[in-house]
MARNU-892191 format. One record per residue (C-alpha): x, y, z. Coordinates in steps of 0.02 Angstrom, whole numbers, padded with zeros to 5 digits, always signed. Example, Ala and Ser with C-alpha at 12.3 -4.5 7.8 and 13.67 -1.06 7.14 Angstrom:
2
+00615-00225+00390+00684-00053+00357
***
This chain:
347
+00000+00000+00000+00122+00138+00060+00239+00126-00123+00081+00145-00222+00035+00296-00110+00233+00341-00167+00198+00315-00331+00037+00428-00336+00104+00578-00253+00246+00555-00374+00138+00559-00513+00051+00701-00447+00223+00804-00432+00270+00772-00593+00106+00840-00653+00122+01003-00552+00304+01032-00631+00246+00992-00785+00095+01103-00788+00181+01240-00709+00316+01227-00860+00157+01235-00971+00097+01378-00884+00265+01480-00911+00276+01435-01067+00129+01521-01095+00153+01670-00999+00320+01692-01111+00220+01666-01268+00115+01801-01225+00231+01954-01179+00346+01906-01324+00196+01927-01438+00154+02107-01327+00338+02159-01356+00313+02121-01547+00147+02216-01554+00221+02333-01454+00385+02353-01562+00329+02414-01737+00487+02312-01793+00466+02160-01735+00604+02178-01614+00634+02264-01465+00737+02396-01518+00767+02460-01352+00883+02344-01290+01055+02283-01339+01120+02205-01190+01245+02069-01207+01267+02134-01385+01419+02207-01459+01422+02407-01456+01438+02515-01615+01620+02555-01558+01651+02368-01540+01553+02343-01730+01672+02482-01791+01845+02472-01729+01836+02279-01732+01719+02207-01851+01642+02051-01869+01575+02075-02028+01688+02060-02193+01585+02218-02293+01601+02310-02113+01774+02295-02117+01800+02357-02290+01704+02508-02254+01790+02534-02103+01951+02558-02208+01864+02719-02282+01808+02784-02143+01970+02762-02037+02042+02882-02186+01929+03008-02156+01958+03007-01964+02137+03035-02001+02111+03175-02117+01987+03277-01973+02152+03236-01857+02279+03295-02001+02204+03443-02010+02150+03505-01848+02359+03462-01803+02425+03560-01972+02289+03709-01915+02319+03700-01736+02324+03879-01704+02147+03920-01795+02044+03739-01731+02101+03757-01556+02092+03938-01518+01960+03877-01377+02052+03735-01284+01877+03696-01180+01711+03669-01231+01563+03725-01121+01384+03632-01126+01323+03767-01242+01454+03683-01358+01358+03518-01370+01197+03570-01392+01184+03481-01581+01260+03323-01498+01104+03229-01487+01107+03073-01388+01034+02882-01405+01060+02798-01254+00988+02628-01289+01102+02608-01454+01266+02704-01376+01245+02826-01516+01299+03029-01530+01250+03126-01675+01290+03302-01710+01177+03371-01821+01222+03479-01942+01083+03587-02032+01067+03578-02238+01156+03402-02234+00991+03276-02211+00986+03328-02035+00781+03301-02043+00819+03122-02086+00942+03076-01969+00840+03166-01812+00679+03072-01876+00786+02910-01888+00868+02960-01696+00669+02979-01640+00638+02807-01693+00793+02745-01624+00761+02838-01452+00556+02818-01439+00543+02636-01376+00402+02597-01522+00341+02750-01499+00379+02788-01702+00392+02669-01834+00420+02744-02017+00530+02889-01990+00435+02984-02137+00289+02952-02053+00379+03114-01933+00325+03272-01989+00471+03367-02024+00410+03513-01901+00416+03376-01759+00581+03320-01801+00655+03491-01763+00568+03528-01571+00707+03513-01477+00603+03402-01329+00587+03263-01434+00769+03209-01429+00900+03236-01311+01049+03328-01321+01243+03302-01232+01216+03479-01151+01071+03412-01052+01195+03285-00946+01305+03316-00820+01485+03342-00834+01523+03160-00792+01377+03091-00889+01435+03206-01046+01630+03129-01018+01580+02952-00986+01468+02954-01168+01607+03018-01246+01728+02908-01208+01568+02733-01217+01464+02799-01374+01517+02809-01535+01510+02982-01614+01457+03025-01788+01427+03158-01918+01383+03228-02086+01452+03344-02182+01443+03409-02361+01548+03516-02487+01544+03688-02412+01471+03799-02554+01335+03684-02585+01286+03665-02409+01277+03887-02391+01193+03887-02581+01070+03776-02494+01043+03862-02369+01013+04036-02439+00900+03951-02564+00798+03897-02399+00798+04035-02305+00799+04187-02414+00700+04133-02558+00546+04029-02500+00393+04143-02446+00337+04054-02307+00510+04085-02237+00471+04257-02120+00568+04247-01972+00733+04237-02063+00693+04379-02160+00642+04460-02014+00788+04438-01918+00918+04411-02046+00841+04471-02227+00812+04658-02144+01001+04663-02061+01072+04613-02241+00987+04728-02337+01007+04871-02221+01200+04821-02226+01242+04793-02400+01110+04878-02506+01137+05058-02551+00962+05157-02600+00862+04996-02512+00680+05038-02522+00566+05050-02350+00494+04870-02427+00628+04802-02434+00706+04859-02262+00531+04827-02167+00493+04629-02266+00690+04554-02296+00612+04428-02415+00716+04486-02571+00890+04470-02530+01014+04424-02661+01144+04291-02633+01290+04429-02671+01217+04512-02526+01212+04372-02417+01411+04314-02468+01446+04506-02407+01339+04495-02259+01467+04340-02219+01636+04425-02250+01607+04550-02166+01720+04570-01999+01563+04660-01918+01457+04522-01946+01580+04384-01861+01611+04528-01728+01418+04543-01685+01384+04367-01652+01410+04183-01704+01329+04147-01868+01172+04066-01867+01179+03846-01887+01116+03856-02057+01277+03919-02124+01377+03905-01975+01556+03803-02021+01537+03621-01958+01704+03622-01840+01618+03768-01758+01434+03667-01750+01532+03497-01690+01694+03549-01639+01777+03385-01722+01967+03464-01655+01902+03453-01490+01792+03272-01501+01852+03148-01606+01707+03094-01717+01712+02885-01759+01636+02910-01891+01617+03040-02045+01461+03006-02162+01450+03125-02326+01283+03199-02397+01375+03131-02553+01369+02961-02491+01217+02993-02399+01111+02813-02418+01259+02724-02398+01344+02785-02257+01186+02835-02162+01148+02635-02172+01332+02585-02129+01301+02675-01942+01122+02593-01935+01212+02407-01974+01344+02456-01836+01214+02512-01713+01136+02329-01716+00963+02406-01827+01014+02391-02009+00922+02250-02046+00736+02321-01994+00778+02519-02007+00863+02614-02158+00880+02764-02195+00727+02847-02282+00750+02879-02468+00670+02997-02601+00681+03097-02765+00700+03295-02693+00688+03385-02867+00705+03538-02753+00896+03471-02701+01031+03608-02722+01161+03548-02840+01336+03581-02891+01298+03618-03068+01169+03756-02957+01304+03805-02836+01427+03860-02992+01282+03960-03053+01256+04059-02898+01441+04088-02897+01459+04181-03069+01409+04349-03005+01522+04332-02831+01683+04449-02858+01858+04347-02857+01892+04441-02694+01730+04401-02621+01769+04196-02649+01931+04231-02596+01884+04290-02422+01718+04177-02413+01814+04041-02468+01941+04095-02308+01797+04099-02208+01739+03903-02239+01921+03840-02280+01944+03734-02126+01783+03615-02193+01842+03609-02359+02015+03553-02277+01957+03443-02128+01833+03345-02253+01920+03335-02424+01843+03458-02535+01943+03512-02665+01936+03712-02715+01796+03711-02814+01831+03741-02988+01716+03879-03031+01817+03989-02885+01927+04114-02939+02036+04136-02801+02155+04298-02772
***
C-alpha cells in the first residue's frame, strides 16, 4: 500500500512541474507577442544588452563588408586629425568646450549613439531616424515624422542636457558621428531655404532686414521693413564682413561644421557625406545593431541644391569676395576633403 501511495504523489508532482512549465511557457508566449505588437519592428529595439556596441562593430568588425568600409572611414578620421594638427592655431583657439558647445550632440542611449547634427546636410532624416531609435516603439516609419516635429528640440536629447560626468563618460562609451557636405553647396542651400521661399518670415525678419540694411545702397522701406528679397551677393557680403563675425556667431544654417561639432576638440568615429548619404547613413544603422529592420529613408527631392546650381550662384560673386568667403569656410573644405571648387577664382 504505502509505495503505491509513493507512486501517486509522485505522479502528482510530476504533473504540477509539468503544468507549471506549461503555464510559463505560456506566460512567455504572450509578452513576447506584446513586445512584438508593441515594437513596430518586430524587435525590441530598445535593448542591446549582451550585444556588441557600435564602437566594438566599428573598430573591430565582425563583418567582412564592415570591415572594408571601415578602411574608408578610418581615412577620413585621419584626415579631421591631419588637419585640426597642421591648423592648430585656428581649430584650437578655444582649448575647452562648455555645454552650450554640445547642444547639436544629440544622444541615443539605448544604441550608444551621438550625432551632431548639422543643418542643410539631411539633418531632418537623421533626427527622424534618432526619434525612432530613441522612442521605444513609440515611431515606426521615420517619414511618417513630420518634419516640423523632427526639429522641437524636446523630442530628442541633447549632450548639453547631462552632467559633466555623464557628458565625459558618453564620450569616451558611445560612438560619435557626423555629416558633412561640400561647403558651397551646403551655404547655396541654405540661402536658397531661407531667403527665397515665402513662407520663410522669421529669417527675413531677423536676418533678410540686417542684410539689406548692410549691403544695399538706395534699399527701399519694402525692402528694409519685409527682408524677403535678398540676393545671394548680398548674403556672401553679409558673411565676409568682420562686423558680422564681430556681432555674433553665425546662425547653424551656415555656421562652419568644426564650429557646430567641434571635431578638433571630439574625435568623431565616424564621418558620413551627404555625397554618400544612403550608404553611409545605413553603414552606422548596421553598426548600431538596426540595419536589418531600419534604413535610412530615401526619395527623389527635385528641389535638391546641386553643384551644377552652386557654380551658377557663384558667377556673379567677385574673385575677392570667394577669396575671403572661401577663407571663411576653408577649414571644412580642408578637414573633409573638398577640393577648391573649380568655378572659384581665387586671389
Amino acid at each position: 500500500m504505502k509505495p503505491a501511495l509513493l507512486e501517486v504523489m509522485r505522479m502528482n508532482r510530476i504533473c504540477r512541474m509539468a503544468l507549471a512549465t506549461c503555464l510559463g511557457s505560456f506566460i512567455l508566449v504572450i509578452f513576447y507577442f506584446q513586445i512584438m505588437r508593441r515594437s513596430p519592428f518586430g524587435v525590441d529595439i530598445c535593448c542591446r544588452k549582451g550585444s556588441r556596441s557600435p564602437l566594438q562593430e566599428l573598430y573591430n568588425p565582425t563583418q567582412l563588408e564592415l570591415s572594408n568600409t571601415a578602411v574608408l572611414h578610418q581615412m577620413r578620421r585621419d584626415q579631421v586629425t591631419d588637419t585640426c594638427r597642421a591648423n592648430s592655431a585656428v581649430s584650437r583657439k578655444r582649448r575647452v568646450l562648455t555645454p552650450n558647445d554640445l547642444k547639436h550632440l544629440v544622444v541615443d542611449e539605448d544604441h550608444e549613439l551621438i550625432y551632431c547634427y548639422v543643418p542643410k546636410v539631411a539633418c531632418t532624416n537623421w533626427k527622424r531616424l534618432m526619434m525612432v531609435l530613441t522612442g521605444r516603439g513609440k515611431y515606426s516609419d521615420p517619414m511618417e515624422i513630420p518634419a516640423n516635429e523632427a526639429h522641437v528640440s524636446a523630442n530628442l536629447k541633447t549632450l548639453n542636457q547631462y552632467s559633466i560626468p555623464e557628458i565625459n563618460h558618453r564620450l569616451k562609451s558611445y560612438m560619435k558621428f557626423l555629416f558633412v557636405r561640400e561647403p558651397f553647396e551646403r551655404l547655396v542651400s541654405a540661402y536658397r531655404n531661407k531667403f527665397t521661399q515665402k513662407y520663410n518670415t522669421s529669417f527675413h525678419k531677423r536676418y533678410g532686414t540686417k542684410i539689406i540694411r548692410r549691403q544695399r545702397k538706395n534699399a527701399t522701406q519694402e525692402a528694409l521693413r519685409k527682408g524677403d528679397d535678398v540676393k545671394f551677393e548680398e548674403f556672401v557680403a553679409y558673411l565676409i564682413d568682420p562686423h558680422t563675425q564681430r556681432e555674433e556667431p553665425f546662425n547653424e544654417h551656415w555656421q562652419t561644421v568644426y564650429s557646430l561639432c567641434h571635431p578638433c576638440h571630439i574625435h568623431y568615429d565616424l564621418v558620413g557625406k551627404y555625397e554618400t548619404l544612403e550608404e553611409d547613413s545605413n553603414y552606422v544603422l548596421q553598426l548600431a545593431g538596426v540595419g536589418s529592420y531600419l534604413k535610412f529613408p530615401t526619395y527623389a527631392k527635385s528641389t535638391r541644391t546641386t553643384d551644377e546650381m552652386t557654380t551658377e550662384f557663384f558667377q556673379n560673386i567677385s574673385s575677392e569676395h570667394q577669396t575671403q568667403l572661401y577663407e571663411v569656410y576653408k577649414l571644412d573644405f580642408l578637414m573633409f576633403n573638398y577640393s577648391v571648387p573649380s568655378y572659384l577664382k581665387l586671389e
